[in-house]
C-alpha positions as CSV (number, residue, x, y, z in Angstrom):
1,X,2.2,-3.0,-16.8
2,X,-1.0,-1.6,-15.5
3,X,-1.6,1.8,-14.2
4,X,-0.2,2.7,-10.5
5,X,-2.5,4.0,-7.8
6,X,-1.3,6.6,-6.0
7,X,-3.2,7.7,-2.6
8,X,-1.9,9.4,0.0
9,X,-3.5,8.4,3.5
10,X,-2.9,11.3,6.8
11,X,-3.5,9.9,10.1
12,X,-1.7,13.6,11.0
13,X,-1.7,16.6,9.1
14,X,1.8,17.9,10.9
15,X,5.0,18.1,8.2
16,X,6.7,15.8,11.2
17,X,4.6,12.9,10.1
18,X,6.1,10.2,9.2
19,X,6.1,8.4,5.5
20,X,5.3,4.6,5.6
21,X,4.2,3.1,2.4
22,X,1.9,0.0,1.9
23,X,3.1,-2.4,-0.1
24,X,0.6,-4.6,-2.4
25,X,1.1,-7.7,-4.5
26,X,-1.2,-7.3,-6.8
27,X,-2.1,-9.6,-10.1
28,X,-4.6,-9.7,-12.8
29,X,-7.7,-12.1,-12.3
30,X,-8.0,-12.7,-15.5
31,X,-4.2,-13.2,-15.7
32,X,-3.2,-14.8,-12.3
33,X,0.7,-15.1,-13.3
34,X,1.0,-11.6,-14.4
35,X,1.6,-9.7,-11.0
36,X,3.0,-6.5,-9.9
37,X,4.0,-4.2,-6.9
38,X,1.8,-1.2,-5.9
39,X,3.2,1.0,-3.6
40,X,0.9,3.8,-1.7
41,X,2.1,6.7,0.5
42,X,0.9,6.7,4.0
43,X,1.9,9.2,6.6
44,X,1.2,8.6,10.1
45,X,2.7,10.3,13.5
46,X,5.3,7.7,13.8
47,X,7.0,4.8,11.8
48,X,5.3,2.1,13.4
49,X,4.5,-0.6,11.3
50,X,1.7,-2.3,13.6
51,X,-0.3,1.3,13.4
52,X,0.1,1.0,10.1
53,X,-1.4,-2.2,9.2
54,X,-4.2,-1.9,11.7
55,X,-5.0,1.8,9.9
56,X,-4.3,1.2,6.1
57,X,-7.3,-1.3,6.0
58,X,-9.7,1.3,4.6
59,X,-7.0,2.0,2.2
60,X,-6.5,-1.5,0.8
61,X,-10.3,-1.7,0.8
62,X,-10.3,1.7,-1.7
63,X,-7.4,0.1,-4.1
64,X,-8.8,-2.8,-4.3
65,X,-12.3,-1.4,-5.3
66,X,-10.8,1.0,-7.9
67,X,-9.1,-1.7,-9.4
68,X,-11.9,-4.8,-9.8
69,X,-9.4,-6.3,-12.5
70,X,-6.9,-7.5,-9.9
71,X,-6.7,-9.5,-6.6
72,X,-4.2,-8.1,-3.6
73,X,-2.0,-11.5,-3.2
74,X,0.0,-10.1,-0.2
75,X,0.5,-6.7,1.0
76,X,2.4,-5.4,4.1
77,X,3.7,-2.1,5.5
78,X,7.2,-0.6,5.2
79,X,9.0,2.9,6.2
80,X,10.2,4.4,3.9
81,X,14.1,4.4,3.0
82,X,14.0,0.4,4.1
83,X,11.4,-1.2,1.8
84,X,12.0,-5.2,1.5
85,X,13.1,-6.3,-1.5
86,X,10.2,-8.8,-2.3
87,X,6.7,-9.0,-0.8
C-alpha cells in the first residue's frame, strides 16, 4: 500500500508540547481510485487545531514533494487520542 512518511514537525521543543497529527488523503496519480491515509506527527504548544492548519502548510508542501507519485485529496488536523474516523 505505498510507503508511509513519517515527519515529525516542533513548533516547541518543551516535552509539554502537545501531539496533533495531520491527516492526508492521499491517492496515486497514475491510479486515482487507489487512495490511502497518511498520518504525520506534529507537536505544537497547545492542541489547537486552527494553529495547526495555519503551521503544517510547509509540512504538506514537504510530503507532497517527496511523494511526486500522489495527489493530497483532503487533509485536515486532529489531536491525537480523537482522530475522525474518515477524512
Amino acid at each position: 500500500m505505498g510507503h508511509r512518511f513519517r515527519h515529525t514537525a516542533r513548533a516547541l521543543l518543551s516535552p509539554e508540547a502537545a501531539r496533533m497529527f495531520l491527516l492526508l488523503s492521499v491517492c496515486l496519480i497514475a491510479q486515482p481510485a487507489k487512495c490511502h491515509e497518511e498520518r504525520i506527527n506534529l507537536s505544537f504548544d497547545s492542541p489547537n487545531t486552527f494553529i495547526c492548519l495555519r503551521n503544517s502548510q510547509s509540512t504538506l508542501a514537504a510530503w507532497q514533494e517527496e511523494h511526486p507519485d500522489y495527489h493530497v485529496k483532503s487533509w485536515r488536523c486532529a489531536p491525537k487520542g480523537s482522530l475522525p474516523n474518515d477524512l
